[in-house]
TORPA-4810 file (N, C-alpha, C, O; in nm, 3 decimals):
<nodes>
NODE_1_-3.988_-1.088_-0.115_-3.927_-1.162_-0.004_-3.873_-1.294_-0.054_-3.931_-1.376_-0.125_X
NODE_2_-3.772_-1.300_-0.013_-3.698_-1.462_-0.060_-3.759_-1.531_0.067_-3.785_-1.456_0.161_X
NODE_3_-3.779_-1.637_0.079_-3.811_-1.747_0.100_-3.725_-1.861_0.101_-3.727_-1.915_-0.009_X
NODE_4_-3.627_-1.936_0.211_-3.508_-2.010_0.176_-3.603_-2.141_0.209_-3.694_-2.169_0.288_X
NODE_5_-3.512_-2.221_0.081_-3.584_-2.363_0.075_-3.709_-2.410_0.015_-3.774_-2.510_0.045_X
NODE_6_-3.742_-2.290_-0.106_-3.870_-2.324_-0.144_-3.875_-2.253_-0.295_-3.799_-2.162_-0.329_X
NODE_7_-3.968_-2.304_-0.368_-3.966_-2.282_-0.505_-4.061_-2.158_-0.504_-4.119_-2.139_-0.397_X
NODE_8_-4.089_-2.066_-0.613_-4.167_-1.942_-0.630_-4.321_-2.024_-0.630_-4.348_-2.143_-0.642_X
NODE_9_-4.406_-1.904_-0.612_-4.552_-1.942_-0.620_-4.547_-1.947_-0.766_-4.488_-1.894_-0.860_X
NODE_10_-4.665_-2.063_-0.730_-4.777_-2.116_-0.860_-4.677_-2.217_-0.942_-4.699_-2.247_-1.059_X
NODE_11_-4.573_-2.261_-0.874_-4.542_-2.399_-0.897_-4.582_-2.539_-0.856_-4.582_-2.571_-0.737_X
NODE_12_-4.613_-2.613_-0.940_-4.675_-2.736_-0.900_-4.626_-2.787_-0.764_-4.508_-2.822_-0.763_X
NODE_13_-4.692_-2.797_-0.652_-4.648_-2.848_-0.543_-4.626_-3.038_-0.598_-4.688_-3.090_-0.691_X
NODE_14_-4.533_-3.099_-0.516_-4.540_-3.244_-0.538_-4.536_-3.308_-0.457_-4.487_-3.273_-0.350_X
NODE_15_-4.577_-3.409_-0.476_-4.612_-3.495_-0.331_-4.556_-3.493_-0.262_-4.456_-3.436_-0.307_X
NODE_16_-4.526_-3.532_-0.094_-4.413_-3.491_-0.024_-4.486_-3.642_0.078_-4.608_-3.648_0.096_X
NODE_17_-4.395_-3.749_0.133_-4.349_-3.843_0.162_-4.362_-3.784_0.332_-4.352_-3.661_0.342_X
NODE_18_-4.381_-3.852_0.448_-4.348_-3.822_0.597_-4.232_-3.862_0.604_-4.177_-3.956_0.547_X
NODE_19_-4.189_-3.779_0.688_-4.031_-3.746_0.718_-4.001_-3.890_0.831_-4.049_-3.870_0.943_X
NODE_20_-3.940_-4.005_0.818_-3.941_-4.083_0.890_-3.831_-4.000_1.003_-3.739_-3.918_0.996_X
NODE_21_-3.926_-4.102_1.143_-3.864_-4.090_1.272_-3.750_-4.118_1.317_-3.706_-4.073_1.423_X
NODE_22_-3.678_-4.213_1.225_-3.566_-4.272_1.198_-3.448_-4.182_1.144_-3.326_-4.193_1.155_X
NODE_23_-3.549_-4.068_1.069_-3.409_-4.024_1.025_-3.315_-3.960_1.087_-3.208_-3.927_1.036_X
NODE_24_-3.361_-3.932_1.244_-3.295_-3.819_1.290_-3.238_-3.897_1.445_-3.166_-3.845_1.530_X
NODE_25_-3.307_-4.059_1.445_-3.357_-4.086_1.598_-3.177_-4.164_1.625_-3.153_-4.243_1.716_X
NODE_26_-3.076_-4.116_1.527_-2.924_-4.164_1.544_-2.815_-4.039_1.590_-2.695_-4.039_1.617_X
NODE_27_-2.923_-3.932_1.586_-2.843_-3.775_1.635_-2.888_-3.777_1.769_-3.008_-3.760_1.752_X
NODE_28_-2.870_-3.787_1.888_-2.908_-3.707_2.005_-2.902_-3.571_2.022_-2.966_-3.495_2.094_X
NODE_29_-2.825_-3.556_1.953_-2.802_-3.373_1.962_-2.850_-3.324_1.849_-2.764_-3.261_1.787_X
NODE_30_-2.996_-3.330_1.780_-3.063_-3.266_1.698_-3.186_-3.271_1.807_-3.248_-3.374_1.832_X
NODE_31_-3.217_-3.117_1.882_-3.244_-3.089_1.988_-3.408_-3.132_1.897_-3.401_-3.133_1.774_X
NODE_32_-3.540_-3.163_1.962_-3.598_-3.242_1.950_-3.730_-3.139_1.914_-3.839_-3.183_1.876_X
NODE_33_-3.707_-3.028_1.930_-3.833_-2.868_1.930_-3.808_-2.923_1.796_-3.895_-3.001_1.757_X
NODE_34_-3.677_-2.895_1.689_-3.644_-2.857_1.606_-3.717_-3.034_1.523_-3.807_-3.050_1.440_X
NODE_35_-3.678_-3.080_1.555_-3.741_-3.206_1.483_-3.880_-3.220_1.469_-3.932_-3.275_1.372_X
NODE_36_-3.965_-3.155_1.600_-4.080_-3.150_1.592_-4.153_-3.019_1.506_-4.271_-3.020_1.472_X
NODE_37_-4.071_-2.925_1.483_-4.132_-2.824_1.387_-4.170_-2.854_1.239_-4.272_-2.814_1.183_X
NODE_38_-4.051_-2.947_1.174_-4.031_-2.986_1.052_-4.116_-3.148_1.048_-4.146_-3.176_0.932_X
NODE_39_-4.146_-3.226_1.122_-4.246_-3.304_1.109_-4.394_-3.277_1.104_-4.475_-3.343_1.039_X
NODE_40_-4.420_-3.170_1.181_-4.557_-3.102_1.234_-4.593_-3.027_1.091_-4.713_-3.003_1.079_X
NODE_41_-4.502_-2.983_0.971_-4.522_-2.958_0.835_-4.552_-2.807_0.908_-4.675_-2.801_0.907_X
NODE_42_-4.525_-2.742_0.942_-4.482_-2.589_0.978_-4.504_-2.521_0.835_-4.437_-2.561_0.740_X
NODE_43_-4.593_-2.422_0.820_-4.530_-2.317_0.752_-4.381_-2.235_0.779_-4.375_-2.169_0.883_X
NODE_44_-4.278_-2.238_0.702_-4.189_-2.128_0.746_-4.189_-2.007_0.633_-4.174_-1.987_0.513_X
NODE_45_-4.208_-1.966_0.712_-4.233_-1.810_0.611_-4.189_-1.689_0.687_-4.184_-1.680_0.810_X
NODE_46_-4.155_-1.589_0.594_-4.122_-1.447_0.665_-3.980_-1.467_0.693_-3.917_-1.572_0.676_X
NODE_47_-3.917_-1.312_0.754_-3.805_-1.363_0.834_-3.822_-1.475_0.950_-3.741_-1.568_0.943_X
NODE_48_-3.907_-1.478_1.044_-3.872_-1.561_1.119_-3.852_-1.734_1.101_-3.799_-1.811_1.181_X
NODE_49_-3.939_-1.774_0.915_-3.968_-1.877_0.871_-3.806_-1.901_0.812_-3.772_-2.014_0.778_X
NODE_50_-3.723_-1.800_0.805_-3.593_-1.813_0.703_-3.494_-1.849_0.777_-3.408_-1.925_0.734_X
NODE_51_-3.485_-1.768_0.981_-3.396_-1.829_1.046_-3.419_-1.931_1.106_-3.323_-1.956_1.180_X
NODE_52_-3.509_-2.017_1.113_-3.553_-2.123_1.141_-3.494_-2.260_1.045_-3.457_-2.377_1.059_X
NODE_53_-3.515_-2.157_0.941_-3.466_-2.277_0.808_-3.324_-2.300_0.885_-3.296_-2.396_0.957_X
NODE_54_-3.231_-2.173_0.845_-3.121_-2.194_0.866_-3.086_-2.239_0.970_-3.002_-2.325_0.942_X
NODE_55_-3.105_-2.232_1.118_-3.116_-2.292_1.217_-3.090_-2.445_1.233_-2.993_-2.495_1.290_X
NODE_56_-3.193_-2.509_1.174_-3.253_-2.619_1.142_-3.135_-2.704_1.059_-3.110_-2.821_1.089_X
NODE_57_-3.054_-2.626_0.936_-2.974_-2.667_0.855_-2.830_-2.689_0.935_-2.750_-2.775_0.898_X
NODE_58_-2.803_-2.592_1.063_-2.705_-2.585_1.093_-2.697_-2.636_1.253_-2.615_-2.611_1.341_X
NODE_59_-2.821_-2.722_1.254_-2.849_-2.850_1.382_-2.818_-2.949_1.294_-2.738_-3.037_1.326_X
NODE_60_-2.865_-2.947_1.198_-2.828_-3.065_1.122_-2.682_-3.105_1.120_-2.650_-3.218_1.157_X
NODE_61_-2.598_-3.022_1.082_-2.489_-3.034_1.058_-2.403_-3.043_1.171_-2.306_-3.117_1.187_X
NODE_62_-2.447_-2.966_1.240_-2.335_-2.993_1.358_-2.401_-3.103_1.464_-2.351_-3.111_1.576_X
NODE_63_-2.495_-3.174_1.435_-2.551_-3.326_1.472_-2.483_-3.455_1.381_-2.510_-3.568_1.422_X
NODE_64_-2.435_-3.447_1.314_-2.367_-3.514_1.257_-2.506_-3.591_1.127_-2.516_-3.705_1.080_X
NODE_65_-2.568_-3.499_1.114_-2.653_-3.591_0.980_-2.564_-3.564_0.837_-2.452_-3.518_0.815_X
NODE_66_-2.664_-3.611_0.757_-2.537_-3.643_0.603_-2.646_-3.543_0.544_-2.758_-3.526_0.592_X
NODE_67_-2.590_-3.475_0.419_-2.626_-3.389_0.364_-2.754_-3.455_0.363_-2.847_-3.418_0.434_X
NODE_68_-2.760_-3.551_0.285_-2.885_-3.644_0.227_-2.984_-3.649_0.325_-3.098_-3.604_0.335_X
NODE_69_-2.918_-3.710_0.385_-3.056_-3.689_0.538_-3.117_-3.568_0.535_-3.235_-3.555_0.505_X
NODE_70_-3.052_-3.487_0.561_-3.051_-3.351_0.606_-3.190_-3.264_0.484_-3.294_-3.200_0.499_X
NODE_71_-3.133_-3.299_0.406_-3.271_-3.241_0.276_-3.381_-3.295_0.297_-3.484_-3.227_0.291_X
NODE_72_-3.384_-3.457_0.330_-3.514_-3.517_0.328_-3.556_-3.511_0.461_-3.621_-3.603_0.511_X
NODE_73_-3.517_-3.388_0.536_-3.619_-3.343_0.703_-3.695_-3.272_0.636_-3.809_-3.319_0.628_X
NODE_74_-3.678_-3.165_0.577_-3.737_-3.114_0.503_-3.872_-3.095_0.409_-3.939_-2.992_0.399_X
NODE_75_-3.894_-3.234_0.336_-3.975_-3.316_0.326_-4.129_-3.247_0.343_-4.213_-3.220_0.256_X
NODE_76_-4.132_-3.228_0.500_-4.306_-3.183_0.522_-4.333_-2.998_0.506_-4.433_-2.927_0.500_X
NODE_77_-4.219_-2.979_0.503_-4.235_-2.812_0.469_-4.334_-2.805_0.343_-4.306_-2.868_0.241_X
NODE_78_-4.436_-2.736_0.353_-4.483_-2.697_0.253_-4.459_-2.661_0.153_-4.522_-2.711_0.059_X
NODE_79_-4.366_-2.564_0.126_-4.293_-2.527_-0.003_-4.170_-2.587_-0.036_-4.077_-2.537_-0.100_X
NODE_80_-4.179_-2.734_0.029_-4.046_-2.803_-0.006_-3.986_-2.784_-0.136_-4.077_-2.747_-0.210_X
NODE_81_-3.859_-2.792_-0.212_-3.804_-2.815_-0.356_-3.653_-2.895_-0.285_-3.567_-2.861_-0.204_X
NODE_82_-3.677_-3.000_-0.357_-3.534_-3.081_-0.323_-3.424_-2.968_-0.388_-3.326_-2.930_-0.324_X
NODE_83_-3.440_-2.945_-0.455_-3.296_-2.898_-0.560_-3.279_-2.746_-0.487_-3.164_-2.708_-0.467_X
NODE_84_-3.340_-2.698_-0.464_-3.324_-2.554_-0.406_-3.315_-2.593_-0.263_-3.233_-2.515_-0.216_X
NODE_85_-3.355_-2.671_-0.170_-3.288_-2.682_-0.049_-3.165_-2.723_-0.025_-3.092_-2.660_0.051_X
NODE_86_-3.120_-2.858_-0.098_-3.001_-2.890_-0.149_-2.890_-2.816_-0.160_-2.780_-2.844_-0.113_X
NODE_87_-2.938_-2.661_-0.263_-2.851_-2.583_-0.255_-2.839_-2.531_-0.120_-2.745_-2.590_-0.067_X
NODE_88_-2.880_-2.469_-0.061_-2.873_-2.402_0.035_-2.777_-2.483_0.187_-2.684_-2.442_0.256_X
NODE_89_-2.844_-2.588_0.187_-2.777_-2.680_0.285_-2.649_-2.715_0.232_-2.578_-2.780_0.309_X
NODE_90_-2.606_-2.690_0.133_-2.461_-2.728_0.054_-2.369_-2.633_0.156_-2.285_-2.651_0.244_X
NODE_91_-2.448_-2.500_0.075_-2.353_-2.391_0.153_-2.328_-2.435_0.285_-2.224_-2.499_0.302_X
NODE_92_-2.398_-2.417_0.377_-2.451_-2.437_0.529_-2.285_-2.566_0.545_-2.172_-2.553_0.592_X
NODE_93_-2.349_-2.659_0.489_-2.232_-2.754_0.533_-2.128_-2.740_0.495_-2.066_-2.846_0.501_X
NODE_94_-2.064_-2.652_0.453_-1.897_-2.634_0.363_-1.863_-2.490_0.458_-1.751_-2.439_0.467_X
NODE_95_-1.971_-2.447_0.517_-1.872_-2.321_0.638_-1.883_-2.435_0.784_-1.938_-2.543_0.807_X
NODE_96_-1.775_-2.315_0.877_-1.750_-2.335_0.980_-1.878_-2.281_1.069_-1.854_-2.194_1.154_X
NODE_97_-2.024_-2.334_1.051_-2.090_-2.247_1.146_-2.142_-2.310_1.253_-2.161_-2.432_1.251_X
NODE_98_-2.166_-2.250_1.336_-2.214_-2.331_1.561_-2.405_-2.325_1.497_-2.469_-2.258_1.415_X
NODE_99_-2.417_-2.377_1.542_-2.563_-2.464_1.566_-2.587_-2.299_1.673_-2.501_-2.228_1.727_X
NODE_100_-2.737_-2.285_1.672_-2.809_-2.165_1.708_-2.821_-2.190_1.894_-2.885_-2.280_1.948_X
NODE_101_-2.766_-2.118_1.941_-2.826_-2.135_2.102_-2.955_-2.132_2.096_-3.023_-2.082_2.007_X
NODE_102_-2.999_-2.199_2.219_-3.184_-2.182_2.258_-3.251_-2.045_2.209_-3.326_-2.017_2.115_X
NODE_103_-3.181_-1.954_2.334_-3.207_-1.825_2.359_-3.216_-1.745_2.181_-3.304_-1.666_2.146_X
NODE_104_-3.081_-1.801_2.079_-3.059_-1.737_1.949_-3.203_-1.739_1.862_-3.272_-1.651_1.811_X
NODE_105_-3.214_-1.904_1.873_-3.363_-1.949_1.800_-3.469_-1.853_1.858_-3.526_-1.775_1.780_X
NODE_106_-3.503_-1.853_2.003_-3.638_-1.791_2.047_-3.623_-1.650_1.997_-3.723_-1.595_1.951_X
NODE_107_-3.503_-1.582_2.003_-3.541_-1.432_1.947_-3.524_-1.425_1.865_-3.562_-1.312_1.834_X
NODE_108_-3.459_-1.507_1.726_-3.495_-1.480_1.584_-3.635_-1.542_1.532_-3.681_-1.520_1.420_X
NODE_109_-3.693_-1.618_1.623_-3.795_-1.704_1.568_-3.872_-1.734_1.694_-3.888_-1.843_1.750_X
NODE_110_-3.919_-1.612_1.728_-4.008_-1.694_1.867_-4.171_-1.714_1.844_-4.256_-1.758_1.920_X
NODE_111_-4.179_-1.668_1.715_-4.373_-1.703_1.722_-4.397_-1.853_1.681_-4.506_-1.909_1.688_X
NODE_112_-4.272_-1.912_1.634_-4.269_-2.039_1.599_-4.218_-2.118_1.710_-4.294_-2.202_1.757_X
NODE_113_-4.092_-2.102_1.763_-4.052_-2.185_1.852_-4.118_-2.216_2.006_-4.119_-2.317_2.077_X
NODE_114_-4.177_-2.070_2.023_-4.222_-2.049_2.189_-4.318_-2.169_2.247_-4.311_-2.223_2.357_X
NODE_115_-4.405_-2.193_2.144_-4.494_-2.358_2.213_-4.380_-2.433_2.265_-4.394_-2.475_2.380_X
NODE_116_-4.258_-2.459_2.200_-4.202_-2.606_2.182_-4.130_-2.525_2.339_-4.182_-2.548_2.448_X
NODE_117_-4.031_-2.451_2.329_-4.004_-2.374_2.471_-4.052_-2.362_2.606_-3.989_-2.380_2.710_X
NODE_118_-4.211_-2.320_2.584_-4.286_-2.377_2.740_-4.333_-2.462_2.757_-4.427_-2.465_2.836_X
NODE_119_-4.282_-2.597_2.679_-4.298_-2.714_2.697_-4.150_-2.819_2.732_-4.165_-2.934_2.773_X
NODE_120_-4.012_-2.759_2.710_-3.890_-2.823_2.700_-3.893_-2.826_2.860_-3.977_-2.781_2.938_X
NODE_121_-3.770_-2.896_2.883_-3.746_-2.995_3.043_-3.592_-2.934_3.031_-3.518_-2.960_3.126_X
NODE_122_-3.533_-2.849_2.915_-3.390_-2.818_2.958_-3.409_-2.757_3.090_-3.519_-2.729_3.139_X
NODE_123_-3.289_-2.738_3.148_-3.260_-2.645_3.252_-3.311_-2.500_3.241_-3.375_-2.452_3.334_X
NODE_124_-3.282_-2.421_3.120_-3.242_-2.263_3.055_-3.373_-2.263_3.004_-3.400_-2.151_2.963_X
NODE_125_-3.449_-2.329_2.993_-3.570_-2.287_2.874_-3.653_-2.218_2.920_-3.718_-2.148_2.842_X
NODE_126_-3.684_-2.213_3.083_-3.811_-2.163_3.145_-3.744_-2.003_3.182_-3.803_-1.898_3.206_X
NODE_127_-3.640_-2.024_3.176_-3.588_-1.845_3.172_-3.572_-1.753_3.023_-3.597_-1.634_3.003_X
NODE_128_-3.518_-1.861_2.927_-3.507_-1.799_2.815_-3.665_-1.741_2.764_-3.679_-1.635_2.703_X
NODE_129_-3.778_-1.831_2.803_-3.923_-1.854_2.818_-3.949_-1.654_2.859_-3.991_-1.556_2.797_X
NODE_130_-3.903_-1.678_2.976_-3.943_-1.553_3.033_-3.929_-1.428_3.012_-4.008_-1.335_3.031_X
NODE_131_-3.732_-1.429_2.934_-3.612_-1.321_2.892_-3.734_-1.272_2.786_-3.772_-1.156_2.771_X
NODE_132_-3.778_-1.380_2.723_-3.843_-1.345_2.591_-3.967_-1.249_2.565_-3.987_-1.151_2.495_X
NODE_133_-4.041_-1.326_2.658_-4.170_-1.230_2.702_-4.167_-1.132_2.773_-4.262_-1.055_2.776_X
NODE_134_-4.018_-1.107_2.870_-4.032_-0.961_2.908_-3.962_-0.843_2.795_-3.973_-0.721_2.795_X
NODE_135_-3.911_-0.905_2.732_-3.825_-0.828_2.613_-3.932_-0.785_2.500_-3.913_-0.699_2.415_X
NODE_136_-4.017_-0.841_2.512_-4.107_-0.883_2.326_-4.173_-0.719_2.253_-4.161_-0.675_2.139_X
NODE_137_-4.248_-0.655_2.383_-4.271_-0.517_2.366_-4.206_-0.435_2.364_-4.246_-0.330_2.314_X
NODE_138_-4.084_-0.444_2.413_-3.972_-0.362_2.386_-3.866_-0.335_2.264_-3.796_-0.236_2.238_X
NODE_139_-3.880_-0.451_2.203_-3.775_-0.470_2.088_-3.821_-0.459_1.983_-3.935_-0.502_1.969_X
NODE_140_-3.760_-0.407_1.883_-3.725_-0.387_1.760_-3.642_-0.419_1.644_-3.528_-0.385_1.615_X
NODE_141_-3.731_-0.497_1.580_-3.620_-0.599_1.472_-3.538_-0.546_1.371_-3.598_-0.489_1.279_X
NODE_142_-3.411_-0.551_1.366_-3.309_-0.413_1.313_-3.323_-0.416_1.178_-3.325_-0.528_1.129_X
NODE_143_-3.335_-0.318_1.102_-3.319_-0.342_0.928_-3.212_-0.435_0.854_-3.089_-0.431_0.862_X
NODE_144_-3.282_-0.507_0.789_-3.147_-0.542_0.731_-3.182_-0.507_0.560_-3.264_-0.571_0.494_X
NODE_145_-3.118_-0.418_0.522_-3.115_-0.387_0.347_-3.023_-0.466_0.251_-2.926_-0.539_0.270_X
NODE_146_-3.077_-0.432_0.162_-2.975_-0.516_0.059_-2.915_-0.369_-0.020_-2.982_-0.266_-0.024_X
NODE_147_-2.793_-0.381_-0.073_-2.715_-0.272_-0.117_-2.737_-0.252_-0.204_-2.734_-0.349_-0.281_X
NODE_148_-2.779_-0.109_-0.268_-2.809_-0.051_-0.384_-2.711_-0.119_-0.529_-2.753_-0.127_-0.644_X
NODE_149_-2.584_-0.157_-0.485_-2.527_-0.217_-0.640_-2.579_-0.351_-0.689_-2.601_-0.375_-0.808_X
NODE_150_-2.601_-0.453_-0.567_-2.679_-0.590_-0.569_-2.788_-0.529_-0.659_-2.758_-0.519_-0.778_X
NODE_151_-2.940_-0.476_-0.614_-3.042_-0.446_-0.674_-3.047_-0.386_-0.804_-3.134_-0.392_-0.891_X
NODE_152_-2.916_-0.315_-0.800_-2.918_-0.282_-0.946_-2.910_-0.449_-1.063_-2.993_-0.495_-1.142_X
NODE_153_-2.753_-0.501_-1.018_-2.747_-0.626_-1.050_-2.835_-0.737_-1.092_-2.835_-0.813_-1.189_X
NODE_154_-2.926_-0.718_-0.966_-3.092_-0.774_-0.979_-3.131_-0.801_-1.063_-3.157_-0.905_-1.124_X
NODE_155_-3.150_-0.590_-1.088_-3.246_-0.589_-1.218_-3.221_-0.593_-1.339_-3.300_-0.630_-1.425_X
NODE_156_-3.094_-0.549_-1.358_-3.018_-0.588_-1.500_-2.998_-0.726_-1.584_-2.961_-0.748_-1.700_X
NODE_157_-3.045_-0.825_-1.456_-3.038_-0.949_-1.483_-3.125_-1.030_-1.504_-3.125_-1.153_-1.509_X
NODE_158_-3.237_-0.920_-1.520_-3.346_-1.056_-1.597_-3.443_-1.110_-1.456_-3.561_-1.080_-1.438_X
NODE_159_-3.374_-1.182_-1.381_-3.410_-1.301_-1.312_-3.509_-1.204_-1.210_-3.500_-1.084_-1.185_X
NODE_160_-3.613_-1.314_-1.158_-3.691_-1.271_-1.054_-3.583_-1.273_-0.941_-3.473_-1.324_-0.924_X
NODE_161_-3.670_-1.193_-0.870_-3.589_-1.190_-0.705_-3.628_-1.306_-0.599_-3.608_-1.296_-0.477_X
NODE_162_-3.669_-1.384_-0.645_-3.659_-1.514_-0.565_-3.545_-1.586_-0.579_-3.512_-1.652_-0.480_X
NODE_163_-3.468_-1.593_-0.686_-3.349_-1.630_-0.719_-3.225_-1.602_-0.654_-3.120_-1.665_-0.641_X
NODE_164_-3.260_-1.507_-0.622_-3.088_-1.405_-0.548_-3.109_-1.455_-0.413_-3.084_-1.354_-0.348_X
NODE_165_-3.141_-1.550_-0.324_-3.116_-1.608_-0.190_-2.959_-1.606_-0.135_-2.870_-1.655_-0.203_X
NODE_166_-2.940_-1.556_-0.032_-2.808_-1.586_-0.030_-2.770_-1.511_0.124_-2.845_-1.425_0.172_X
NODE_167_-2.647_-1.555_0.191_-2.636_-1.518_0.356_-2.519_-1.433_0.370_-2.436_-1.391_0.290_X
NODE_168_-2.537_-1.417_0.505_-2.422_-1.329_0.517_-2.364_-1.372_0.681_-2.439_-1.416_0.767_X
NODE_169_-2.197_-1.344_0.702_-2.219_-1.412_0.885_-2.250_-1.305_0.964_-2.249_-1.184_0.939_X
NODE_170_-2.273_-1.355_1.047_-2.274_-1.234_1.206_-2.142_-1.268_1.245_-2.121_-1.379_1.294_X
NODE_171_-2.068_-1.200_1.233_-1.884_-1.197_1.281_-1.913_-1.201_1.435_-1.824_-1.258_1.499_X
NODE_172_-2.038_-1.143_1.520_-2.006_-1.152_1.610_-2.024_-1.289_1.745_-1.961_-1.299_1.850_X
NODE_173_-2.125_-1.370_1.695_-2.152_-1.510_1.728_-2.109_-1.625_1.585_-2.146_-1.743_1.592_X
NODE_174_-2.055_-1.589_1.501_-2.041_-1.693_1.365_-2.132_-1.802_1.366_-2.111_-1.924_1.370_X
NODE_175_-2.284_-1.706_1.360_-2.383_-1.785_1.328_-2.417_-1.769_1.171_-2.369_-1.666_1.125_X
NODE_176_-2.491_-1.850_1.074_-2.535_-1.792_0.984_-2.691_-1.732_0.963_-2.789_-1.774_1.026_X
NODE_177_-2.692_-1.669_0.902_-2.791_-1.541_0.910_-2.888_-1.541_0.783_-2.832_-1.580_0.681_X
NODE_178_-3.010_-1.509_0.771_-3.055_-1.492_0.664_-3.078_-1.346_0.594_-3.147_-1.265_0.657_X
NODE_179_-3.019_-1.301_0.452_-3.082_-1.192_0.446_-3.177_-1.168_0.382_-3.177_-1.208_0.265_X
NODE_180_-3.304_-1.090_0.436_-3.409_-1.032_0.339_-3.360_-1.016_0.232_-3.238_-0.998_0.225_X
NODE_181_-3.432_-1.017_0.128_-3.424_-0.902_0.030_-3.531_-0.781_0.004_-3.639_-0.816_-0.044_X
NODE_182_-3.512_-0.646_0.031_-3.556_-0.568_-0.021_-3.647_-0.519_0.073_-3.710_-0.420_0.035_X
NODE_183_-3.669_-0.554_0.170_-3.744_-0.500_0.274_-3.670_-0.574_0.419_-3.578_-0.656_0.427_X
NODE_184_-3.760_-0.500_0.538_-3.715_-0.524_0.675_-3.814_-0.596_0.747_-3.931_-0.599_0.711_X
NODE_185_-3.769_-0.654_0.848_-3.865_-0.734_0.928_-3.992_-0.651_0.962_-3.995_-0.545_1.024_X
NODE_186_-4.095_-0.720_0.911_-4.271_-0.626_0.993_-4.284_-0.536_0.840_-4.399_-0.512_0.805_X
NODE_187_-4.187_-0.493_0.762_-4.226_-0.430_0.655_-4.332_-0.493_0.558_-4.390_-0.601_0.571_X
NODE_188_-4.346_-0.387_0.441_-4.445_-0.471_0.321_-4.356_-0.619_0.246_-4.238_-0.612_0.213_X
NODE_189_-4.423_-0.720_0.233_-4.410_-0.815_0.172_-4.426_-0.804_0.024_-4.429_-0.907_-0.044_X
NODE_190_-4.438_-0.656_-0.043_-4.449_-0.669_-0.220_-4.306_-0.670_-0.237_-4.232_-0.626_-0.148_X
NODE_191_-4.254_-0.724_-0.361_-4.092_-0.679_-0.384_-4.041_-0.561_-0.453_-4.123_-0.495_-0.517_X
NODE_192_-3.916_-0.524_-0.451_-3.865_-0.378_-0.431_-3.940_-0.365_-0.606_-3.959_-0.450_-0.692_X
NODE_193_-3.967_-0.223_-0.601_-4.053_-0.170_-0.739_-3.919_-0.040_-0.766_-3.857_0.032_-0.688_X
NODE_194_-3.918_-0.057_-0.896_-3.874_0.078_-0.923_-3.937_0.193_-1.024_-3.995_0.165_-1.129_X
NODE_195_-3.917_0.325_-0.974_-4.036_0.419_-1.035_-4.003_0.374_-1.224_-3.904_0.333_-1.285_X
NODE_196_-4.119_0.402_-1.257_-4.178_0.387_-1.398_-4.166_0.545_-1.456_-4.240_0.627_-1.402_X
NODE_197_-4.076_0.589_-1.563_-4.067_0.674_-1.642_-4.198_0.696_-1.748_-4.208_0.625_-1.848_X
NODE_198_-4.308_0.815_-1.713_-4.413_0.837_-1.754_-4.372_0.893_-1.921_-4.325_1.006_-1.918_X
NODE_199_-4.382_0.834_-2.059_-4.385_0.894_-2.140_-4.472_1.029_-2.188_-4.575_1.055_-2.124_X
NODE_200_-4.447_1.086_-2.261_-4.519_1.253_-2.291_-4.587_1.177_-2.357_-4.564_1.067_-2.407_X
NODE_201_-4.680_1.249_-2.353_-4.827_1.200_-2.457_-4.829_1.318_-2.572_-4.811_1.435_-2.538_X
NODE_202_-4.852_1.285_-2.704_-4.818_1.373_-2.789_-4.977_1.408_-2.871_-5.048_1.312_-2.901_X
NODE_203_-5.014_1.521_-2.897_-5.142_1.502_-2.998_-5.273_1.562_-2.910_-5.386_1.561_-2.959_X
</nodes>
């Protein structure tokens, strides 16, 4: 599983600084759930930890923060890495992408967002609140695969699969999206294996 915004395990974690209140308290429109997730030092993990990231990157941006800012919200995430978030928020800010509706966040990310939701004073929240919980047993989080020539690519290349991070749009809201690699939402968390050619044993 890639993980956006964070370095591989069993790297030295490094100190990480509180995200001043200041940094964000010149945006009004860096909706305030979202400020409180990334101060509160949130695990983000999983798919729902990845559209959150992105989410988060693309409030930023269309709030008018500066790249710079924008990395050091970041800050209390646990698996923070300046240089690998950096990247990522690069991308984020050089497309044309819309900041996540309410409703977008709660169903790509509702085990995280839903506290901050039945607690908001918007107008929409106490329905989106509801859309959510009557939907939750019903739905099914769609596959998303990565294409057999990528994985080949992968593996020919040496590099772990934490490395290959990378998005794709939804043409149909031009939001940006995160993709797994190598598995689907609720699937196993080991990364993709490929079968092992048993040598003959001779003698």
């Amino acid at each position: 599983l890639v993980r956006l915004f964070e370095y591989p395990a069993g790297e030295k974690a490094k100190q990480r600084s509180k995200v001043s209140a200041q940094s964000t308290a010149d945006y009004p429109k860096f909706r305030s759930c979202l400020k409180s997730i990334l101060e509160s030092g949130h695990r983000l993990e999983g798919s729902e930890g990845n559209e959150m990231r992105v989410a988060i990157g693309t409030e930023a941006r269309c709030s008018g923060v500066t790249l710079d800012e924008a990395v050091k919200l970041f800050q209390d995430v646990p698996d923070f890495n300046e240089a690998i978030t950096r990247s990522y928020l690069e991308y984020i800010y050089r497309g044309p992408y819309n900041r996540y509706r309410c409703d977008t966040i709660l169903d790509k990310s509702g085990s995280i967002i839903l506290p901050y939701c039945k607690k908001c004073k918007l107008p929409w929240a106490s329905e989106n609140v509801k859309n959510m919980l009557k939907n939750s047993s019903q739905k099914t989080s769609p596959i998303t695969t990565i294409p057999d020539t990528m994985i080949t690519q992968m593996a020919l290349s040496g590099k772990p699969f934490w490395t290959f991070g990378f998005y794709y749009m939804n043409r149909s809201n031009r939001s940006l999206s995160a993709l797994q690699m190598g598995h689907s939402a609720g699937a196993s968390s080991r990364p993709h294996r490929y079968p092992q050619t048993r040598q003959r044993q001779t003698g």
